[in-house]
C-alpha positions in Angstrom: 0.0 0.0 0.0 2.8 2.1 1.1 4.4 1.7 -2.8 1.2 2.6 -4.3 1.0 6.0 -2.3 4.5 6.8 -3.0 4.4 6.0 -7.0 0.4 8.2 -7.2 2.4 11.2 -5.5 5.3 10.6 -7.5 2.9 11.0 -10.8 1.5 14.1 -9.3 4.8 15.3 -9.4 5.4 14.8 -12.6 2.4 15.9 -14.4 2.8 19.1 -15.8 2.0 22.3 -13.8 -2.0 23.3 -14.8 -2.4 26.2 -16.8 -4.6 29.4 -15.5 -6.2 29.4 -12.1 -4.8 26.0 -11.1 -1.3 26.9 -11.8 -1.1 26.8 -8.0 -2.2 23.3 -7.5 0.9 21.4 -5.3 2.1 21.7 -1.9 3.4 24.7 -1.1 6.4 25.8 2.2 5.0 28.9 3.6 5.9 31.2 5.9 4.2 34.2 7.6 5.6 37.1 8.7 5.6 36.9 12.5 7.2 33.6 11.1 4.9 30.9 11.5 5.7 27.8 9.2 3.5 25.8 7.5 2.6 23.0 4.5 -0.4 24.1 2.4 -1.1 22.1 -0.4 -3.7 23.4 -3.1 -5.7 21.2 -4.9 -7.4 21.0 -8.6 -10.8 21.1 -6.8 -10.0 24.7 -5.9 -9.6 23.5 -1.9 -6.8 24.3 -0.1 -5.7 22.3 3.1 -2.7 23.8 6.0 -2.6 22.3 9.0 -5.0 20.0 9.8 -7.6 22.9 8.6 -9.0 23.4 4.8 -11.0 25.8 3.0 -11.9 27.1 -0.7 -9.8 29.2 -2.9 -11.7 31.0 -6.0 -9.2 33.1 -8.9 -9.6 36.5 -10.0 -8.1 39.2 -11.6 -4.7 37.8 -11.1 -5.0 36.7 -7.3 -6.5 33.8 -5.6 -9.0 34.5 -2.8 -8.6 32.4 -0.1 -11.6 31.9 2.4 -11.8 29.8 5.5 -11.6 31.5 9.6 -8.5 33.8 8.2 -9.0 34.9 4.6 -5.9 35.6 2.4 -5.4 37.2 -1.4 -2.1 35.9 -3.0 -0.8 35.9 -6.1 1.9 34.1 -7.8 5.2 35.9 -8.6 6.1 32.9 -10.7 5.2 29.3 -10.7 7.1 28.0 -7.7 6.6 31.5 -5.2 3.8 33.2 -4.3 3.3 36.5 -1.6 0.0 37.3 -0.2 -2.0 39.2 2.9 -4.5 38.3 5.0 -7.8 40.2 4.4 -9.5 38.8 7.4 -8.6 37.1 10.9 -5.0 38.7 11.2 -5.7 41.5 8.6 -2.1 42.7 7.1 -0.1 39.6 8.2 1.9 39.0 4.7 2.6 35.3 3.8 5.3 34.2 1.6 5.3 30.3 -0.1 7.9 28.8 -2.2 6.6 25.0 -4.3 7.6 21.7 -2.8 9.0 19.3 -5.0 
């Protein structure tokens, strides 16, 4: 079972990176700037998931619009980093993520 996990996240991987808004789909490192770390991993059914929370992202105008108990607008600087800031919870805390391989 183990082998089956690793060679499905492996594919992921290597699958080329989506095109418009799901350009963000993949796991992401990111930190926030009273430097809190954390995984978030974006996925094609525009859902996001960080810690052991998840929530909805939507695209547009060039920014994703992230919603769940802190909401966040982020856009990509290029396809492995991103910057955003939270919009509501901790309003003005930035957020920085670089792509996992």
């Amino acid at each position: 079972m183990e082998d089956a996990q690793f060679i499905k996240a492996k594919q992921e991987r290597l699958k080329p990176l989506p095109s418009g808004p799901l350009r963000i789909v993949g796991k992401w490192s990111v930190t926030q700037s009273n430097n809190v770390k954390a995984e978030w991993s974006f996925n094609r059914d525009y859902t996001y998931n960080y810690w052991k929370e998840a929530g909805k992202f939507s695209y547009k105008g060039g920014k994703y619009l992230l919603v769940h108990t802190w909401d966040w607008e982020i856009k990509l600087t290029d396809d492995n980093t991103f910057d955003g800031v939270c919009t509501r919870g901790s309003v003005g805390v930035k957020i920085h993520g670089d792509r996992l391989p």
